[in-house]
C-alpha positions, 0 to 999 in steps of 0.5 A, a space after each residue: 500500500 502506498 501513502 498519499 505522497 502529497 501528505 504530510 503524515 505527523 507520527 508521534 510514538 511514545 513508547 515506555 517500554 525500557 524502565 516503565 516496570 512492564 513485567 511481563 515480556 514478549 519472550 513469555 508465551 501468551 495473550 495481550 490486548 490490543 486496544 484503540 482508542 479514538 480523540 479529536 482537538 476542537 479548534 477556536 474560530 475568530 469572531 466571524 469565522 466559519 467554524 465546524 460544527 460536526 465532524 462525522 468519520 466511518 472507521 471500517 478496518 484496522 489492521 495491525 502486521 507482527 514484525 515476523 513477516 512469516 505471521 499473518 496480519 491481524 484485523 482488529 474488531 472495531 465498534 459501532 460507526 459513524 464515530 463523531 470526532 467533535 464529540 470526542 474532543 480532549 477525550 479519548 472514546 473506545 474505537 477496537 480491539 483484539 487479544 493476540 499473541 504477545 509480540 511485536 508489530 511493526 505497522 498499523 493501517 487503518 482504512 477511513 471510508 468517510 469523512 464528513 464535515 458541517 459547517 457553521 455556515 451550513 456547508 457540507 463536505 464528504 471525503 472519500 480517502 482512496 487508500 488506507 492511512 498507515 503508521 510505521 511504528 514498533 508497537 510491542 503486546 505483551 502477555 497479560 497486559 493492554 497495549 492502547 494505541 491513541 489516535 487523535 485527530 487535530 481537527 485544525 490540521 485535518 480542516 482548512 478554510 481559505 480566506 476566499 471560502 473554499 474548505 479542504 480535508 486533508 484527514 491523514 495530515 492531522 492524525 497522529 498516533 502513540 502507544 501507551 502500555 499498562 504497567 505492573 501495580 
């Protein structure tokens, strides 16, 4: 798969895992959870400004691939759609999952089927991204433990208005992602 080259992908990982007291190790045969989880950042217009008043996303597949190219892809089984990032703004809502063998994954591609935007001055705007969105990223699950992967979109960077009124949705340049691990009581 290849990404939009136009794009700017903004990728931010944090990965704990030296020093964050995870006792549990990849070496340990196992099951570990997977979990994704969804936010937005609302943006503030000036006075007089058109400003967004929804922004409705279809999330249908998230994919995550083991670092042992020998192993196979693992789908993630995601919630009830649409997803209503407005809603989620400054709060992370659950969006999938999955249990799997503990291990280390190297990529995670999630594919957005839709992207719809209202404005304040009723304008509407639907997207339809052609290729999935993918993170290359170490994301490690270990045996008895939940490795969250926090997706946030930034809306100010997903949604433009130009000063001559013309709106654009770039959704992959305002997507981040981290990596956050449980750790032992």
């Amino acid at each position: 798969m290849k990404l939009i080259s136009s794009v700017l992908v903004v990728l931010l990982i944090v990965l704990g895992i030296a020093g964050a007291g995870c006792g549990s190790t990849i070496a340990e045969p196992g099951i570990g959870t997977i979990e994704v989880m969804v936010t937005g950042t609302a943006i503030a217009g000036e006075p007089g400004e058109v400003e967004i008043t929804s922004i409705e996303t279809t999330i249908s597949d998230i994919v995550i691939y083991p670092e042992n190219a020998e192993e196979e892809e693992i789908s993630l089984y995601v919630a009830d759609q649409p997803f209503f990032l407005l809603e989620a703004s400054d709060e992370e809502r659950f969006l999938a999952f999955a249990d799997v063998g503990a291990a280390s994954f190297n990529k995670v591609v999630m594919t957005v089927d839709r992207l719809e935007v209202t404005l304040s001055n009723g304008s509407e705007l639907t997207v339809l991204p052609k290729n999935p969105f993918e993170f290359e990223a170490t994301v490690v699950v270990f045996t008895d433990k939940t490795t969250t992967l926090v997706f946030k979109f930034n809306i100010d960077k997903t949604v433009t208005i130009t000063d001559d009124g013309k709106t654009t949705i770039k959704p992959i340049a305002g997507i981040t992602m981290n990596a956050r691990y449980e750790k032992d009581e």
